[in-house]
LODOLUM-334740 format. One record per atom (N, C-alpha, C): x, y, z; residue in one letter. Coordinates in steps of 0.05 Angstrom, whole numbers, padded with zeros to 5 digits, always signed. Layout:
N
XYZa...
This chain:
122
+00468+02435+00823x+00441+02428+00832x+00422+02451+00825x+00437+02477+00835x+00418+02493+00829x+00404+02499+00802x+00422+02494+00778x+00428+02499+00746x+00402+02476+00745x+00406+02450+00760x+00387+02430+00743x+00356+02444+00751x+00351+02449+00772x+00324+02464+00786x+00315+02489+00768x+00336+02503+00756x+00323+02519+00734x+00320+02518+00713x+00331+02494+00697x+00328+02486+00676x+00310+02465+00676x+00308+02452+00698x+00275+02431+00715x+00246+02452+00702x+00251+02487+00724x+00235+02500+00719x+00227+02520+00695x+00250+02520+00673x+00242+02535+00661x+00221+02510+00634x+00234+02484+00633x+00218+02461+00620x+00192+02464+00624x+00195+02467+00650x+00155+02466+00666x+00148+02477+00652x+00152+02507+00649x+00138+02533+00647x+00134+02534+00620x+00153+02522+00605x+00149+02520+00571x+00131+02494+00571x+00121+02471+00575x+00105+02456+00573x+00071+02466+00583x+00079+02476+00600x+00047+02493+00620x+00042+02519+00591x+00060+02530+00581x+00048+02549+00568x+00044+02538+00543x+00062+02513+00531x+00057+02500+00496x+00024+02484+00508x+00014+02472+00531x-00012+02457+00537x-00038+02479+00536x-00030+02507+00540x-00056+02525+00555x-00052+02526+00524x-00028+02543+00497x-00045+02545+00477x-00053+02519+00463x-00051+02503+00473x-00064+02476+00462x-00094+02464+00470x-00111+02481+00479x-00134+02472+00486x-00149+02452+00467x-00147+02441+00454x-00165+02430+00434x-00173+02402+00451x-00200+02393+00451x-00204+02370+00456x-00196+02345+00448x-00186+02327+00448x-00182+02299+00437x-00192+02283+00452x-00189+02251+00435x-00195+02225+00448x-00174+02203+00451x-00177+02203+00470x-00142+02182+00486x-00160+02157+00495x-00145+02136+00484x-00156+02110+00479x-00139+02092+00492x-00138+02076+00511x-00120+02067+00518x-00134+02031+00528x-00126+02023+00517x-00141+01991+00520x-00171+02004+00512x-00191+01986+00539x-00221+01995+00538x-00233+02018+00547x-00204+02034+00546x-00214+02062+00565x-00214+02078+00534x-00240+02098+00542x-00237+02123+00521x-00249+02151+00538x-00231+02163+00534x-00228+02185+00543x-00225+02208+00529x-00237+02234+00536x-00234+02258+00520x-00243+02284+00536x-00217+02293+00530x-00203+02305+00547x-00192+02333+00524x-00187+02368+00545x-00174+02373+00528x-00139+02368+00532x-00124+02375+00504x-00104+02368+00498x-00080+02377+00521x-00086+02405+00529x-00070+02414+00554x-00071+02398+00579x-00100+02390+00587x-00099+02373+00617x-00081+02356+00613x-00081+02335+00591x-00068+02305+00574x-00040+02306+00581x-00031+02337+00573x-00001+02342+00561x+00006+02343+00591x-00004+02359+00611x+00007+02370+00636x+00006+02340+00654x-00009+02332+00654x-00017+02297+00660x+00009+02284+00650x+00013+02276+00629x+00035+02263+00617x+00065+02276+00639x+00059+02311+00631x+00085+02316+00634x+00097+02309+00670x+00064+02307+00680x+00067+02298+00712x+00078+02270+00721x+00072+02258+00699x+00069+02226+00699x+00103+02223+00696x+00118+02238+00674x+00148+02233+00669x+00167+02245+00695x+00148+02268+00700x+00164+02275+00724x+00167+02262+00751x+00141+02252+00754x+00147+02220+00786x+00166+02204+00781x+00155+02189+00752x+00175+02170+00730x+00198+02179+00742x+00210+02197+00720x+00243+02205+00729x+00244+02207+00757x+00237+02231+00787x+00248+02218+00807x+00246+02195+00815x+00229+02171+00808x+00236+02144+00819x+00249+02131+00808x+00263+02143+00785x+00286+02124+00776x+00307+02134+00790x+00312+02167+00801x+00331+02173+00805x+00345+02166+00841x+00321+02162+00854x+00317+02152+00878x+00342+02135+00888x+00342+02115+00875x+00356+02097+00885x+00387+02106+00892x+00390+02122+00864x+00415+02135+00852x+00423+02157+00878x+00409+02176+00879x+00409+02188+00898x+00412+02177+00932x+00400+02155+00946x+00398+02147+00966x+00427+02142+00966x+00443+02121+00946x+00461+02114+00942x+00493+02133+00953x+00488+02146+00942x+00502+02174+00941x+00504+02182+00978x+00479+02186+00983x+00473+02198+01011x+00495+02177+01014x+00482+02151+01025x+00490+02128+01043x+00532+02131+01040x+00530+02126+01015x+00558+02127+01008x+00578+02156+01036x+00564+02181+01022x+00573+02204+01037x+00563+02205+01069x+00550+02183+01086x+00549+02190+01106x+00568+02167+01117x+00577+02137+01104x+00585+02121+01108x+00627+02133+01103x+00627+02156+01083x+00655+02172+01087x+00659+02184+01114x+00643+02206+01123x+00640+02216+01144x+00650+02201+01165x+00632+02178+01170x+00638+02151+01192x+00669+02155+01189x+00682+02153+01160x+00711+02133+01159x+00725+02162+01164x+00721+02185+01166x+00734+02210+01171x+00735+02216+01196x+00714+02215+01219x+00720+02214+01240x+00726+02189+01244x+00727+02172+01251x+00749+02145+01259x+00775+02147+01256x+00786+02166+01221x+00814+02165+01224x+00826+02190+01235x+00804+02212+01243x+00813+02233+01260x+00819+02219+01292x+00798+02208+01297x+00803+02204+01333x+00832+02185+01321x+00842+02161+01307x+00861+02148+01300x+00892+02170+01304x+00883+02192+01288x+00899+02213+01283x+00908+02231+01303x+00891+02234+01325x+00891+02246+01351x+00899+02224+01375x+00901+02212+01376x+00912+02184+01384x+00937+02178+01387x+00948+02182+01352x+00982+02177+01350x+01000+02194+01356x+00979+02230+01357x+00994+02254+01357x+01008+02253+01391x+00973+02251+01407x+00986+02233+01430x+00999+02221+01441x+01003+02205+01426x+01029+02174+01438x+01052+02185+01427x+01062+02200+01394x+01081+02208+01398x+01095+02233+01412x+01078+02255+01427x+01076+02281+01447x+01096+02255+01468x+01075+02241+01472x+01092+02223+01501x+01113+02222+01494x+01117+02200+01477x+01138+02197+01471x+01169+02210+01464x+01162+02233+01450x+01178+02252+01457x+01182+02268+01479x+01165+02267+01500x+01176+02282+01520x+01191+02256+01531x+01182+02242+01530x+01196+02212+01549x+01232+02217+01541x+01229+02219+01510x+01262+02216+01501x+01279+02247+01505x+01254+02269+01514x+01278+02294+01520x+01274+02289+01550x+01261+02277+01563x+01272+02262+01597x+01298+02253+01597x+01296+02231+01567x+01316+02206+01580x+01351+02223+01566x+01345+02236+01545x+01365+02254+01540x+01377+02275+01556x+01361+02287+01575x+01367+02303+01594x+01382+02289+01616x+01371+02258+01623x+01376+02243+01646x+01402+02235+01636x+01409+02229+01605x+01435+02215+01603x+01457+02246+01602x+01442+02259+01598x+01473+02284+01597x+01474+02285+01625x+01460+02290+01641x+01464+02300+01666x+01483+02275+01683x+01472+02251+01679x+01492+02235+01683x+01528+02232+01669x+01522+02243+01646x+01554+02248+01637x+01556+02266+01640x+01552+02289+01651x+01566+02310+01663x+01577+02314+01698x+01562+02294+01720x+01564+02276+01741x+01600+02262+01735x+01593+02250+01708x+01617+02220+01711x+01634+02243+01707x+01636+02269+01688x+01660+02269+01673x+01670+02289+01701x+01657+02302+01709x+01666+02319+01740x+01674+02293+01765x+01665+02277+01756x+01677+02253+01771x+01710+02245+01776x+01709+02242+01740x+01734+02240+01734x+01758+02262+01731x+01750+02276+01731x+01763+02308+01735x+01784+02304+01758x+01763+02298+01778x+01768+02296+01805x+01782+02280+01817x+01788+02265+01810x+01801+02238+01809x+01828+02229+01795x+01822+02248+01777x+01855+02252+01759x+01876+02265+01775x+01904+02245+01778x+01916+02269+01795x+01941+02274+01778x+01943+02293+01781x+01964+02307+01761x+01995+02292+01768x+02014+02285+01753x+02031+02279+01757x+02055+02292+01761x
């Protein structure tokens, strides 16, 4: 972006200086209009005229772009909270299964002292 702004500005500055040594008067005819004018106002005129020209062509192009990159954004946070969500449910979930893992050893270590106990030697 920045590259196009100085090569934007260094164009200017070469058109503003090829118009100032171009002072000569002419006559610009355009339908029923006649006009005369010198050649520099004409040139800097013109070169003002291409320059609105081009940003309103580029407008659209540009808006486009924005909309597009704010409409990503949208889909980036949605799949972050999505993302913070599942990290969530599976946190639970794993503590749930080192509960239920803890709950089943402790229960087989209950049965097997159970049976210990219960065995009688012959």
């Amino acid at each position: 972006m920045r590259l196009f702004l100085i090569l934007a500005s260094i164009i200017a500055l070469l058109a503003i200086i090829f118009a100032l040594q171009n002072s000569v008067t002419i006559e610009i005819v355009f339908g029923i209009w006649r006009l005369e004018e010198s050649l520099a106002l004409i040139l800097l005129l013109v070169l003002t005229v291409g320059f609105i020209i081009g940003l309103l062509v580029s407008i659209p192009a540009i808006t486009k772009k924005e909309w597009k990159i704010l409409s990503q954004k949208k889909r980036i946070v949605e799949l972050e909270n999505k993302l913070s969500e599942h990290i969530e449910r599976i946190s639970s979930q794993r503590k749930r299964i080192d509960y239920l893992e803890d709950s089943i050893k402790s229960e087989l270590d209950v049965s097997a002292v159970n049976e210990s106990e219960h065995s009688w030697p012959e």
